[in-house]
Backbone as XML, in Angstrom:
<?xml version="1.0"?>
<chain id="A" units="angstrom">
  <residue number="1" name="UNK">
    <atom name="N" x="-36.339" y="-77.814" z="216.709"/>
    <atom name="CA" x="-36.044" y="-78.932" z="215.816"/>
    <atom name="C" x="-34.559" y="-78.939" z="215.442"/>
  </residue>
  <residue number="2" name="UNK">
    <atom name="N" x="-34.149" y="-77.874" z="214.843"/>
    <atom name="CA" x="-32.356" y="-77.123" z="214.895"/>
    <atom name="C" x="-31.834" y="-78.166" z="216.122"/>
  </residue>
  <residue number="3" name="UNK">
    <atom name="N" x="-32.108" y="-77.621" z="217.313"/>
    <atom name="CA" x="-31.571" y="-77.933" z="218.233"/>
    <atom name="C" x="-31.283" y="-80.002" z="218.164"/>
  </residue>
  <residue number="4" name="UNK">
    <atom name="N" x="-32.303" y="-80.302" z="218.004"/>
    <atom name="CA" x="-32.379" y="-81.710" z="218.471"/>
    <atom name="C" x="-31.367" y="-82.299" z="217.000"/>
  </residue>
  <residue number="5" name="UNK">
    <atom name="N" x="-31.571" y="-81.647" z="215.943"/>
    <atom name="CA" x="-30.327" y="-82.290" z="215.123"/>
    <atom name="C" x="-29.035" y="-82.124" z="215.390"/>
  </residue>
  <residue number="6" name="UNK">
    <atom name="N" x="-28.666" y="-81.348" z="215.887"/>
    <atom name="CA" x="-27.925" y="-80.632" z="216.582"/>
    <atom name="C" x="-27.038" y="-81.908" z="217.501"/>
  </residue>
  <residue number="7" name="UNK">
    <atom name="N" x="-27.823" y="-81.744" z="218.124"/>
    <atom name="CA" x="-27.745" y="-82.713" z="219.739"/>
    <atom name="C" x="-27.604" y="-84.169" z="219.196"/>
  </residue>
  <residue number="8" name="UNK">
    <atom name="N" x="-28.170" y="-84.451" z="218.311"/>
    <atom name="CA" x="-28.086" y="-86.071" z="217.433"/>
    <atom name="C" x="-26.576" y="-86.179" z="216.904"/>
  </residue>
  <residue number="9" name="UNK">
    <atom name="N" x="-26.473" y="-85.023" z="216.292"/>
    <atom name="CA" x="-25.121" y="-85.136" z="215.761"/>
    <atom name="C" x="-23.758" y="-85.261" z="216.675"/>
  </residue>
  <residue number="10" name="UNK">
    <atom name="N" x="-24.049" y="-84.567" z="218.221"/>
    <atom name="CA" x="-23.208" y="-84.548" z="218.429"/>
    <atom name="C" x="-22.733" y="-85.712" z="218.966"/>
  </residue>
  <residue number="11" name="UNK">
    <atom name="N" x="-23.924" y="-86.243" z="219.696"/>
    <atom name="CA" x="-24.303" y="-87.632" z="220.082"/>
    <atom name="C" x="-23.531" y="-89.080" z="219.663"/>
  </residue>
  <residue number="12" name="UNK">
    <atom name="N" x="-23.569" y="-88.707" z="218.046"/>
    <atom name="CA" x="-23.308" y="-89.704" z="217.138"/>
    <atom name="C" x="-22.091" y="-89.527" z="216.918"/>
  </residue>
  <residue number="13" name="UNK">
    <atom name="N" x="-21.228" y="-88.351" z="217.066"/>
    <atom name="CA" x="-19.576" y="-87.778" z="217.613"/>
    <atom name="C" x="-19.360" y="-88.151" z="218.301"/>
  </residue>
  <residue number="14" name="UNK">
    <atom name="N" x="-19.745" y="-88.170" z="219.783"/>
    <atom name="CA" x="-19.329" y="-88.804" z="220.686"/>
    <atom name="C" x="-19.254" y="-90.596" z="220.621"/>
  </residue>
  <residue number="15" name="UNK">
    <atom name="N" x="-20.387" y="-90.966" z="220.493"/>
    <atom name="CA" x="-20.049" y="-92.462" z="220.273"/>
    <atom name="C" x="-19.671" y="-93.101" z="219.197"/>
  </residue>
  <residue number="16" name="UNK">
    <atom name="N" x="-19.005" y="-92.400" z="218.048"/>
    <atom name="CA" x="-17.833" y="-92.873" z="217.372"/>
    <atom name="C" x="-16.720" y="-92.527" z="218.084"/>
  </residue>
  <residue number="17" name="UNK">
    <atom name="N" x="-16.337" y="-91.294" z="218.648"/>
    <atom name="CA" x="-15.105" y="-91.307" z="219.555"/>
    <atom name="C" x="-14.758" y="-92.186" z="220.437"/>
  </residue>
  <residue number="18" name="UNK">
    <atom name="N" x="-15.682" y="-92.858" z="221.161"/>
    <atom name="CA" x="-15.760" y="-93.397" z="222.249"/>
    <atom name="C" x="-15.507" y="-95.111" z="221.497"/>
  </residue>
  <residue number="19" name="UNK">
    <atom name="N" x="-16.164" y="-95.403" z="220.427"/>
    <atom name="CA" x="-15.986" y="-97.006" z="219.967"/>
    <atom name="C" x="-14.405" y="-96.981" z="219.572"/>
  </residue>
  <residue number="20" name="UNK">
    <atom name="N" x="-13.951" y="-95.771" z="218.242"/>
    <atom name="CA" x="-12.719" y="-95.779" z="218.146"/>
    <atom name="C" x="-11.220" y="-96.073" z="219.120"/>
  </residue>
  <residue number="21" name="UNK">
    <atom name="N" x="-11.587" y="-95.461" z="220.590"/>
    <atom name="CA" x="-11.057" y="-95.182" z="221.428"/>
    <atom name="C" x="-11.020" y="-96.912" z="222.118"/>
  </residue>
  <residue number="22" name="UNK">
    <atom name="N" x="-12.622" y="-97.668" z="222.257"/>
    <atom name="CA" x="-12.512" y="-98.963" z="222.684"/>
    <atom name="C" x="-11.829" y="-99.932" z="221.540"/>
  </residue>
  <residue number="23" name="UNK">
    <atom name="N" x="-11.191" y="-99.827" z="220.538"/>
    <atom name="CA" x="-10.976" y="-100.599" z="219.676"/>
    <atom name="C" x="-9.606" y="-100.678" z="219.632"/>
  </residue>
  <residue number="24" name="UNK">
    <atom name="N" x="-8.999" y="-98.799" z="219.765"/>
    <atom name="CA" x="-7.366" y="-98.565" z="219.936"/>
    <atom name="C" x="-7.257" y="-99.101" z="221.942"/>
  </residue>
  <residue number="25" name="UNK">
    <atom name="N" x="-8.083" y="-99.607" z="222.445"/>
    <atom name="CA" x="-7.478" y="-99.925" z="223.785"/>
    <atom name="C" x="-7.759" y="-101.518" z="224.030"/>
  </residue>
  <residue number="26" name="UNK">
    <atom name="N" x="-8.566" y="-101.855" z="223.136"/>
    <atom name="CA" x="-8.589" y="-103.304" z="223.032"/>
    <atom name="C" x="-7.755" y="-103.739" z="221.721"/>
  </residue>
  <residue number="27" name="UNK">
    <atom name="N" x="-7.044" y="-103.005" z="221.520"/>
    <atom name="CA" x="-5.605" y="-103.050" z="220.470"/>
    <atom name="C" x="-4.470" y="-103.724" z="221.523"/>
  </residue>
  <residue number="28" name="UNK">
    <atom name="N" x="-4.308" y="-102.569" z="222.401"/>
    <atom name="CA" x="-3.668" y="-102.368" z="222.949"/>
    <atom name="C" x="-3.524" y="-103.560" z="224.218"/>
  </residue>
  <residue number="29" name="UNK">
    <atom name="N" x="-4.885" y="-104.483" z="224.609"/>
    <atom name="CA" x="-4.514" y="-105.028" z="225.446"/>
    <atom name="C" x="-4.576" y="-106.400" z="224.725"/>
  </residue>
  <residue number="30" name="UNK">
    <atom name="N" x="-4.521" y="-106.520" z="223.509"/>
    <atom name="CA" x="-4.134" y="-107.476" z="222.398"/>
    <atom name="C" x="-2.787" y="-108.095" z="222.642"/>
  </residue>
  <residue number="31" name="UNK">
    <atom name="N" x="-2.356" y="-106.747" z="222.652"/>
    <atom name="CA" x="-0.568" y="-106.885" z="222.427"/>
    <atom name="C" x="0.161" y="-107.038" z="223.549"/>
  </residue>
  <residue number="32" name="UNK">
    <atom name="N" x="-0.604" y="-106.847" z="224.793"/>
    <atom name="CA" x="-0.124" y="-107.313" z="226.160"/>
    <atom name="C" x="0.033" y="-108.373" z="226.219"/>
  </residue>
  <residue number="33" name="UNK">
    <atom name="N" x="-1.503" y="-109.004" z="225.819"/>
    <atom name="CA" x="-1.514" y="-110.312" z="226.364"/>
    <atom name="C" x="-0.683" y="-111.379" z="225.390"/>
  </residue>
  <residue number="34" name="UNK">
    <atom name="N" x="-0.620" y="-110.657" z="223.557"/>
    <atom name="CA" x="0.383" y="-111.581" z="223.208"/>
    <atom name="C" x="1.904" y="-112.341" z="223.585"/>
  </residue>
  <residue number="35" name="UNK">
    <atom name="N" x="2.106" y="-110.815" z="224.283"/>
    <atom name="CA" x="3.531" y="-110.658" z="224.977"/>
    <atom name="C" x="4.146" y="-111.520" z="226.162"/>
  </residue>
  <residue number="36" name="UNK">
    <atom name="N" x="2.709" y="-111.910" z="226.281"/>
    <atom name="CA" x="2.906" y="-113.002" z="227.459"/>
    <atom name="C" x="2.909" y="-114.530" z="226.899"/>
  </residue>
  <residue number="37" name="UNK">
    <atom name="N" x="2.019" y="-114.637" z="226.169"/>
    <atom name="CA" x="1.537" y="-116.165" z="225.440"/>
    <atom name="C" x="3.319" y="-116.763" z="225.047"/>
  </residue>
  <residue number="38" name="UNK">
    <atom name="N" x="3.129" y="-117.761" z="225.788"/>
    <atom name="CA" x="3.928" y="-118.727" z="225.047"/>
    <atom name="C" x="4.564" y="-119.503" z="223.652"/>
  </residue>
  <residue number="39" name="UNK">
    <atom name="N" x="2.847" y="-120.048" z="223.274"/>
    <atom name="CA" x="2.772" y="-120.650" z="222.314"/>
    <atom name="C" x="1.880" y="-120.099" z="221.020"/>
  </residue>
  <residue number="40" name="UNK">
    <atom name="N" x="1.651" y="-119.948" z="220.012"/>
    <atom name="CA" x="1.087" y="-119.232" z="219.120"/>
    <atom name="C" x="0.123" y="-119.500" z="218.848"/>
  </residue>
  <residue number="41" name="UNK">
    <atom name="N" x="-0.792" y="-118.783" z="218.372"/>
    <atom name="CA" x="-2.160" y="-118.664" z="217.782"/>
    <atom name="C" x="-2.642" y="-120.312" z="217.229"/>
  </residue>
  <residue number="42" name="UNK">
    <atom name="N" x="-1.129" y="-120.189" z="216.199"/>
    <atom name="CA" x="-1.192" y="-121.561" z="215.332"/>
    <atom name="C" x="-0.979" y="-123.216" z="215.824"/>
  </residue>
  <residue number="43" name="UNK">
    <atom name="N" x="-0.008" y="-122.853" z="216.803"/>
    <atom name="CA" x="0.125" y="-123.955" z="217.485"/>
    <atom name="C" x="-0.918" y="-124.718" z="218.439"/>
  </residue>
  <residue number="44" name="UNK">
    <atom name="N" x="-1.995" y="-123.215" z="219.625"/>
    <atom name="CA" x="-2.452" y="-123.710" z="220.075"/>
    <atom name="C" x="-3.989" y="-124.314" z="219.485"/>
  </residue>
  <residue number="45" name="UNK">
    <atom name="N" x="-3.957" y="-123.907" z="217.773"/>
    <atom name="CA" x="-5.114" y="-123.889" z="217.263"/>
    <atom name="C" x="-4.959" y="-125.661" z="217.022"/>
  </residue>
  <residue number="46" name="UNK">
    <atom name="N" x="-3.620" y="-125.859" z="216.306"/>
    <atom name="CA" x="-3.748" y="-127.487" z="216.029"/>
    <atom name="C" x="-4.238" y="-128.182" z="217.054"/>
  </residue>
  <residue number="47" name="UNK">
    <atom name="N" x="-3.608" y="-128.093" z="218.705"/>
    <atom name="CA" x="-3.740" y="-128.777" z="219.402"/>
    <atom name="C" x="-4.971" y="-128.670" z="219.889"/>
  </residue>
  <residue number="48" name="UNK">
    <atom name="N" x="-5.886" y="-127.388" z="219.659"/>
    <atom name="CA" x="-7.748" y="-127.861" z="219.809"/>
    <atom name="C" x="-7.791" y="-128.554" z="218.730"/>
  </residue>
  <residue number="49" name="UNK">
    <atom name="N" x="-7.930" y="-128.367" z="217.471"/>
    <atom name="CA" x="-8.162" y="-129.290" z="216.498"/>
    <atom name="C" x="-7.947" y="-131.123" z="217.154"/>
  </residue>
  <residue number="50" name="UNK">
    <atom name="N" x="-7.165" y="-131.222" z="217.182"/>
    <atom name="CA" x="-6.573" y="-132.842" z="217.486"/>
    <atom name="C" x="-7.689" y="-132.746" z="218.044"/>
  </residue>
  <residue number="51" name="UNK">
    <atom name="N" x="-8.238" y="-131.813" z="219.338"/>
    <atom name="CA" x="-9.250" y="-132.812" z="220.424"/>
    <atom name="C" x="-10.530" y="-132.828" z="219.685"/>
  </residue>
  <residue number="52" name="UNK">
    <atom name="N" x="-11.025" y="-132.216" z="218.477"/>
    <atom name="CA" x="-12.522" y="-132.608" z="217.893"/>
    <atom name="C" x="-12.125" y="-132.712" z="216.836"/>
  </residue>
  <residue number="53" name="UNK">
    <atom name="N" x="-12.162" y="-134.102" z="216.320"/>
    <atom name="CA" x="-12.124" y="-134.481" z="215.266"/>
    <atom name="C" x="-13.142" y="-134.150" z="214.062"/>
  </residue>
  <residue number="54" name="UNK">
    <atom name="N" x="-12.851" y="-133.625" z="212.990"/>
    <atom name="CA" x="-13.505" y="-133.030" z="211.850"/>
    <atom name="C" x="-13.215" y="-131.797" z="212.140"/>
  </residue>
  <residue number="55" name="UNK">
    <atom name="N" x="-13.054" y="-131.156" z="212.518"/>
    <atom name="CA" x="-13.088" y="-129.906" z="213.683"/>
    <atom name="C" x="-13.017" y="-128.895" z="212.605"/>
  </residue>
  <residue number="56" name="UNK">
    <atom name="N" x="-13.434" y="-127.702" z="212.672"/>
    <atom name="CA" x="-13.166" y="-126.353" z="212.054"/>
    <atom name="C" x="-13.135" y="-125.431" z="212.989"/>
  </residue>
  <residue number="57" name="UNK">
    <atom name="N" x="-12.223" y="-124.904" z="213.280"/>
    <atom name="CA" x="-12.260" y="-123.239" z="213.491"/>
    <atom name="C" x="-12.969" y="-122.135" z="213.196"/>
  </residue>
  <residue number="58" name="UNK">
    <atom name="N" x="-13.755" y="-121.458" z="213.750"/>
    <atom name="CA" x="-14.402" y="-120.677" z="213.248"/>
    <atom name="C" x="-14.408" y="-119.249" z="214.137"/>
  </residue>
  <residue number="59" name="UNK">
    <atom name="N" x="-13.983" y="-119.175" z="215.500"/>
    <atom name="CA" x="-12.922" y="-118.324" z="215.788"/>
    <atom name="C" x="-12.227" y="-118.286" z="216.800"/>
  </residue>
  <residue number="60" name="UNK">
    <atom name="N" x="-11.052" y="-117.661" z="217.092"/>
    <atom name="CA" x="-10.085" y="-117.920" z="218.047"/>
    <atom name="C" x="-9.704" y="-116.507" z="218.633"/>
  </residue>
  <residue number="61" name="UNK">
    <atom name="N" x="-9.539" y="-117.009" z="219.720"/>
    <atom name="CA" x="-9.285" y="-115.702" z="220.707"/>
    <atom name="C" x="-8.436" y="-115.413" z="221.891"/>
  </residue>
  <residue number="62" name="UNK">
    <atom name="N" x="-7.241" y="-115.173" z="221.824"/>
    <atom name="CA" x="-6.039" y="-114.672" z="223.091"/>
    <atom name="C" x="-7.201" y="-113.886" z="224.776"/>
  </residue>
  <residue number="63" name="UNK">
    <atom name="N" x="-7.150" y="-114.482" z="225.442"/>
    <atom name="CA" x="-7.973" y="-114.239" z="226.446"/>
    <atom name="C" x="-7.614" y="-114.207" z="228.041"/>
  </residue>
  <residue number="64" name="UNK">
    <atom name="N" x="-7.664" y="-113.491" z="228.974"/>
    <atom name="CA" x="-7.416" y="-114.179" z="230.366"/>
    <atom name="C" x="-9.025" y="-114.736" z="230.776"/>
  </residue>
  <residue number="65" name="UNK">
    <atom name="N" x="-8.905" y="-115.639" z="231.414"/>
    <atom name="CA" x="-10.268" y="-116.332" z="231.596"/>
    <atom name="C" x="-9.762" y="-116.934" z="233.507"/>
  </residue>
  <residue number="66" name="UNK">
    <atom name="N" x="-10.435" y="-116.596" z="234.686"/>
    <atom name="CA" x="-9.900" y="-116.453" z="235.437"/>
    <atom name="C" x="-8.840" y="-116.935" z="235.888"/>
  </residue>
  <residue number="67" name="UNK">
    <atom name="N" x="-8.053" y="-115.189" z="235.417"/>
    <atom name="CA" x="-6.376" y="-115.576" z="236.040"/>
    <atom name="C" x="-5.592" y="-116.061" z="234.949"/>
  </residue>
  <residue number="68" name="UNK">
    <atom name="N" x="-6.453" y="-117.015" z="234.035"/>
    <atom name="CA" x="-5.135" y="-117.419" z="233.029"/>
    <atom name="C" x="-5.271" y="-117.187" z="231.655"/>
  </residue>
  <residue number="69" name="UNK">
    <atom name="N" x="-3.944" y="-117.269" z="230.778"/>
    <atom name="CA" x="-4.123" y="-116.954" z="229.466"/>
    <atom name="C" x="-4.242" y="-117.497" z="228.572"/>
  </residue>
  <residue number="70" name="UNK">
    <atom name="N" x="-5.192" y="-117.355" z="227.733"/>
    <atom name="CA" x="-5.497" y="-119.170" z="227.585"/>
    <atom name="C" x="-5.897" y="-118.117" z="225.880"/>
  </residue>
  <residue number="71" name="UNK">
    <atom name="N" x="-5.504" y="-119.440" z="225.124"/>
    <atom name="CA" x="-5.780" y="-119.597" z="223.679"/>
    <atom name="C" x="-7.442" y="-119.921" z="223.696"/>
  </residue>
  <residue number="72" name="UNK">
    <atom name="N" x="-8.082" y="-119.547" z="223.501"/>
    <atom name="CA" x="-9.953" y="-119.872" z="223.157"/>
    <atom name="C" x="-10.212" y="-119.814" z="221.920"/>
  </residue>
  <residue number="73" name="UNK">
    <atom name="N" x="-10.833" y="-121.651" z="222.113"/>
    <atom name="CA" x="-11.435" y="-121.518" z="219.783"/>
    <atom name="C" x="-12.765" y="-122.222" z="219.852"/>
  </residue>
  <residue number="74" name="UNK">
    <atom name="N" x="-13.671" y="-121.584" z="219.232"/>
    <atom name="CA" x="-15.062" y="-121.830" z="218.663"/>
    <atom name="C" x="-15.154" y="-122.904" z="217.595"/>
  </residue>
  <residue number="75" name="UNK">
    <atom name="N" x="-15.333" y="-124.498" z="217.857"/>
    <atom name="CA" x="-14.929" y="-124.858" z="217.122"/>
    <atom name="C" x="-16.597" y="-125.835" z="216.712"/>
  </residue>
  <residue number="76" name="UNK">
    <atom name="N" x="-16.390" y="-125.747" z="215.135"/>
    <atom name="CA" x="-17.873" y="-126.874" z="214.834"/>
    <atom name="C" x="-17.474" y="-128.265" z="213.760"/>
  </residue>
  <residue number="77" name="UNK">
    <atom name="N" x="-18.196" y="-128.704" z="214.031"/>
    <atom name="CA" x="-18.535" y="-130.331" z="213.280"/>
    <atom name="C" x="-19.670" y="-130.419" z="212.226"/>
  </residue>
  <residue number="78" name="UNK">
    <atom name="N" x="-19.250" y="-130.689" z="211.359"/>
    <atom name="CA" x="-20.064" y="-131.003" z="210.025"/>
    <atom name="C" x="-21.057" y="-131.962" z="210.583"/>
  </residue>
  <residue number="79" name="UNK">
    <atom name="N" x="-22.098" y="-131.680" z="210.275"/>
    <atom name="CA" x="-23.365" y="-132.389" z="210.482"/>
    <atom name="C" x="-23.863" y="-132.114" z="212.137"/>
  </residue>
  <residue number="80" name="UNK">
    <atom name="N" x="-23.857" y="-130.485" z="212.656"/>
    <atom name="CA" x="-23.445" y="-130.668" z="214.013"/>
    <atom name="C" x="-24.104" y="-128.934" z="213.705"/>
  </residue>
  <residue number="81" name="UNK">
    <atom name="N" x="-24.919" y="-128.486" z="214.935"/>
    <atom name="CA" x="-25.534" y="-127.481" z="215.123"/>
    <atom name="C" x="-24.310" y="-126.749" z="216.041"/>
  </residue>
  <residue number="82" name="UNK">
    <atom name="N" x="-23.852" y="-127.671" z="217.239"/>
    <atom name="CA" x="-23.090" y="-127.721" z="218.075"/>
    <atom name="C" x="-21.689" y="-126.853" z="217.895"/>
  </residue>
  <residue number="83" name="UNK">
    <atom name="N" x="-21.652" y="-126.111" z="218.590"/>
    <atom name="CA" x="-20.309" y="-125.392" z="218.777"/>
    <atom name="C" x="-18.943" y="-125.647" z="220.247"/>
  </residue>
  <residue number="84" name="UNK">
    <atom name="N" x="-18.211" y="-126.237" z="219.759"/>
    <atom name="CA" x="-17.328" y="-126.886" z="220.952"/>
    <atom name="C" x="-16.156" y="-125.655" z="221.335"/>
  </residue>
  <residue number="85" name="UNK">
    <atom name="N" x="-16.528" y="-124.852" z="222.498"/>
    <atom name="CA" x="-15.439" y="-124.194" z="222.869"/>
    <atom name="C" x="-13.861" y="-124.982" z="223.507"/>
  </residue>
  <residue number="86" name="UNK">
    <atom name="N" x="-12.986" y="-125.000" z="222.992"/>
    <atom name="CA" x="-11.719" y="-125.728" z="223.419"/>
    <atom name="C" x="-10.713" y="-124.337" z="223.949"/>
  </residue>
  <residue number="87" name="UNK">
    <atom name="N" x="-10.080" y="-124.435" z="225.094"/>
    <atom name="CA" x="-9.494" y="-123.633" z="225.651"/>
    <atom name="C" x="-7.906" y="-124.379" z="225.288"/>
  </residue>
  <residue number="88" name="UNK">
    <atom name="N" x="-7.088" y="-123.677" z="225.409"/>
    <atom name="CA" x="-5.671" y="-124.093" z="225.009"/>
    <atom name="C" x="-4.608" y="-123.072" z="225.995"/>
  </residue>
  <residue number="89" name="UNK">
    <atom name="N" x="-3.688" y="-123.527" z="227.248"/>
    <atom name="CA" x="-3.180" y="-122.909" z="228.119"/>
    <atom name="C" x="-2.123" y="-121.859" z="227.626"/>
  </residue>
  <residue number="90" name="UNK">
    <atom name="N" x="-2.096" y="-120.781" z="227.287"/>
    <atom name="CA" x="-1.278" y="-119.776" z="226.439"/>
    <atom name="C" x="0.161" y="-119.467" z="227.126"/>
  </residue>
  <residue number="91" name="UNK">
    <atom name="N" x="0.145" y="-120.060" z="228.478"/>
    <atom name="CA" x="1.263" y="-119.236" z="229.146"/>
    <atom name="C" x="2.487" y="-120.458" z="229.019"/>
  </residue>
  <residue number="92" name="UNK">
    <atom name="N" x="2.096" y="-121.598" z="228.659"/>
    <atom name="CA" x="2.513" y="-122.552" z="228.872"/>
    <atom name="C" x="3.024" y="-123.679" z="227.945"/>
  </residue>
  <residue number="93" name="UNK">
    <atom name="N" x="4.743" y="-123.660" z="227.762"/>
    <atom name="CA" x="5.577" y="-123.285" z="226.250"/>
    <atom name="C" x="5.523" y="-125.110" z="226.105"/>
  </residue>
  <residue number="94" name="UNK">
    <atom name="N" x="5.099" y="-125.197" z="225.312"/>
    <atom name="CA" x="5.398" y="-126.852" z="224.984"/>
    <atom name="C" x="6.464" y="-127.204" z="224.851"/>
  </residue>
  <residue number="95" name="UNK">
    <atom name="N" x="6.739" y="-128.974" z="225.152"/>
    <atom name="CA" x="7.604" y="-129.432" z="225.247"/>
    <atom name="C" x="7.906" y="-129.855" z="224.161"/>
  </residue>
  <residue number="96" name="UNK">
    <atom name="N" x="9.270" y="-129.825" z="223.464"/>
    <atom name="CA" x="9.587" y="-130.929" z="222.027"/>
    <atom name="C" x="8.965" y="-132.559" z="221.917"/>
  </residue>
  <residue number="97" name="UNK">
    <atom name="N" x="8.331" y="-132.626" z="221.033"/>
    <atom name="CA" x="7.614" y="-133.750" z="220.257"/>
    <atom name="C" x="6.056" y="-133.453" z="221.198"/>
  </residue>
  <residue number="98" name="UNK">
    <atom name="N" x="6.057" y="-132.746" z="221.893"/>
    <atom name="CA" x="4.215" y="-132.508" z="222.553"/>
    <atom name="C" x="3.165" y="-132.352" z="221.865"/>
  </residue>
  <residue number="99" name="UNK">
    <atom name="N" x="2.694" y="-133.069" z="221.656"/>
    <atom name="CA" x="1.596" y="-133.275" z="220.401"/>
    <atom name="C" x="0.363" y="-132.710" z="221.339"/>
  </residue>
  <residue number="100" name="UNK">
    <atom name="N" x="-0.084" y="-132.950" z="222.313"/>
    <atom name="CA" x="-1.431" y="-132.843" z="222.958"/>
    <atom name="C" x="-0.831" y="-132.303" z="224.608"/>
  </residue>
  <residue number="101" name="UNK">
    <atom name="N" x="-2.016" y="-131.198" z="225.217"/>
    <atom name="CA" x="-1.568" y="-130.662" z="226.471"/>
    <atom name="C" x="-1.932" y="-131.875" z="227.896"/>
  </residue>
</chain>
């Protein structure tokens, strides 16, 4: 019985080491991919907004999605079960007065 608490514990050591470890390396490839993005969090958030009107944010995410780096936002509508994913091109620096991609 010793033994198996034992073995639980260590268990439960290991896979906190192991989540900690996925969290400092998905830190880490956070800051890669910011390094690349063009346009900001904020910027590319307005320009999903514009495309669903009423729109809320509810979350946003720096992503490669094949090959590219793209701004991704979870976005919903009042009176609306519906969740509208809007992608926003991250690598790709807007032009002055560019309201929409």
């Amino acid at each position: 019985m010793r033994n198996k608490i034992i073995l639980s514990g260590m268990l439960a050591a290991v896979l906190v080491a192991l989540g900690v470890s996925g969290c400092a390396t998905e830190k880490q490839e956070q800051a890669k991919l910011q390094a690349q993005a063009k346009i900001s969090k904020e910027q590319a958030q307005q320009t999903a907004l514009a495309k669903v009107p009423n729109g809320t944010v509810k979350d946003g995410e720096l992503e490669k999605e094949k090959g590219k780096l793209i701004w991704s936002f979870d976005i919903t509508v009042p009176d609306s079960k519906d969740i509208k994913e809007v992608a926003e091109d991250a690598a790709k620096a807007k032009q002055k007065g560019e309201d929409k991609d």
